[in-house]
N, C-alpha and C positions, 0 to 999 in steps of 0.2 A: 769502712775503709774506702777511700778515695781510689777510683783510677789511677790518678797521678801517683799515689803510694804505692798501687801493684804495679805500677807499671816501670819504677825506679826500682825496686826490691825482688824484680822475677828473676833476676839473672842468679844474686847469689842467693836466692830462696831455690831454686835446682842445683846450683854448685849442693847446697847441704845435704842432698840425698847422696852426693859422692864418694863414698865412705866415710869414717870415721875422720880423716883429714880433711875432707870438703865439708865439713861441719864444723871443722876447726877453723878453716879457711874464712867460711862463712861468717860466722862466729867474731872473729876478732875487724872482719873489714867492717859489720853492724853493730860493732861496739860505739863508732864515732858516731855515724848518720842515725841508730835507732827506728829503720823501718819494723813496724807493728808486723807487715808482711812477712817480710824474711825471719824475722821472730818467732813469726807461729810456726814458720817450715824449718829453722833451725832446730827447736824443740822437738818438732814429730821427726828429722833425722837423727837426732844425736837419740830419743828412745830408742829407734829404730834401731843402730849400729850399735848400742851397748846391750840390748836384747838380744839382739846377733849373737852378738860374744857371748855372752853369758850362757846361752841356751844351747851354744854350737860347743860347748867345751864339755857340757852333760852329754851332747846329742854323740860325740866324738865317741863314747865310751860305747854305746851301740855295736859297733863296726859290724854296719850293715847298710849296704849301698840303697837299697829300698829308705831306709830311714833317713840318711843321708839328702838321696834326692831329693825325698819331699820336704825336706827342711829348708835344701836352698829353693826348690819351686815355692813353697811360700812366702817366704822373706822375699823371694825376686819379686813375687807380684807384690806384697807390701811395698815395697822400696820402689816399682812401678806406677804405683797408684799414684803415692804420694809425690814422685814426680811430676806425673800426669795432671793432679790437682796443682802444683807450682805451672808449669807449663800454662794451664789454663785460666791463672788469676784466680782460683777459687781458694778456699781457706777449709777444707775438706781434710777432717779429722780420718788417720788410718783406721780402718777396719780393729773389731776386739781392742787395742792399748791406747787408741792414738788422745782418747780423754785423757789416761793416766798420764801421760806422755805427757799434755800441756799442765795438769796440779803441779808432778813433783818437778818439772823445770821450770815454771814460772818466773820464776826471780833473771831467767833470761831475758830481757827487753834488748 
């Protein structure tokens, strides 16, 4: 990947760690241009924010602020990292899923 690539593709490669709708946002504005960048960060947010869900609806049934917190302290720094990596031009797979993350979206370009 070219400079010139990360360097047109960083902005809406961080919008996509913005939840679920900055991923959407993302998503449909790199429908036309096809930066490979913002591709790879769209993929590791949209796992990121459906793993969220998914996991926060099991975690819900808990109802226990300890399990609670550490659910969102993980996912914060997930969703941190992966910022961090868009922030920095790198292409920096999340922690544990963020492989899975780019197999089962692939077909996102």
């Amino acid at each position: 990947m070219t400079e010139k690539t990360i360097k047109e593709g960083k902005t809406m490669a961080i919008v996509a760690y913005l939840t679920l709708i900055g991923t959407l946002i993302a998503f449909f504005i790199n429908s036309d241009k096809k930066n490979p960048f913002t591709s790879f960060h769209i993929r590791q947010g949209l796992g990121l924010c459906l793993t969220y869900m998914a996991c926060g609806y099991f975690i819900g049934y808990f109802n226990s602020w300890m399990v609670s917190t550490s659910f969102w302290i993980f996912f914060g720094i997930l969703f941190l990292y992966g910022m961090l990596s868009a922030i920095s031009g790198k292409t920096q797979e999340t922690p544990i899923l963020g492989s899975l993350f780019q197999k089962w979206f692939r077909n996102i370009n």
